[in-house]
C-alpha positions, 0 to 999 in steps of 0.5 A: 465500468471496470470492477478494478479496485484503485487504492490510495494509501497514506501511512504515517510513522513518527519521523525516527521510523522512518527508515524502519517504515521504509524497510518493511515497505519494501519487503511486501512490494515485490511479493505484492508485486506478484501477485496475479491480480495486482495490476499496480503496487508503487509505495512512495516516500514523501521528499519533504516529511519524513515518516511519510509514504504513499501507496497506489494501488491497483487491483483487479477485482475486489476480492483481490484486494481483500485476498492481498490484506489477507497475504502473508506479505501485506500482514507483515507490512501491518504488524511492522507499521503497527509496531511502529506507531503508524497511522494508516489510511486507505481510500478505495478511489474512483478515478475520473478520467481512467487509462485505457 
């Protein structure tokens, strides 16, 4: 069984934030991007409800996951949603049928 860590989070923002929201989304996608163990990092906005994103993730190890909370980049993300009002929910998921 792969240690990877799959991620599926959701952040909601009152809907007049949306393109705030959007921003700083934006500007921790490429550096988390980059990171080594980042094996995928897709933030999605949501066509029909505004203020709502998506992002799915996956990381190599645990300990990847937990050094990208740490980063520079991710904490910035937090504090901009935190401003915001965001309401954020982060599941470690499990996925049934994985890709080779």
């Amino acid at each position: 069984m792969s240690e990877a860590v799959h991620i599926i989070a959701s952040i909601i923002v009152p809907a007049a934030a949306s393109s705030e929201a959007a921003e700083a989304c934006r500007r921790c996608i490429g550096p988390s991007r980059r990171e080594e163990a980042c094996r995928r990092y897709e933030i999605a906005r949501d066509l029909e409800q505004p203020g709502h994103f998506v992002a799915d993730e996956i990381w190599a190890t645990p300990a990847a996951f937990e050094a990208h909370l740490a980063s520079p980049h991710f904490q910035a993300l937090a504090a901009a949603l935190q401003k915001l009002g965001a309401e954020l929910n982060i599941q470690k998921v499990q996925p049934l049928e994985p890709l080779v």
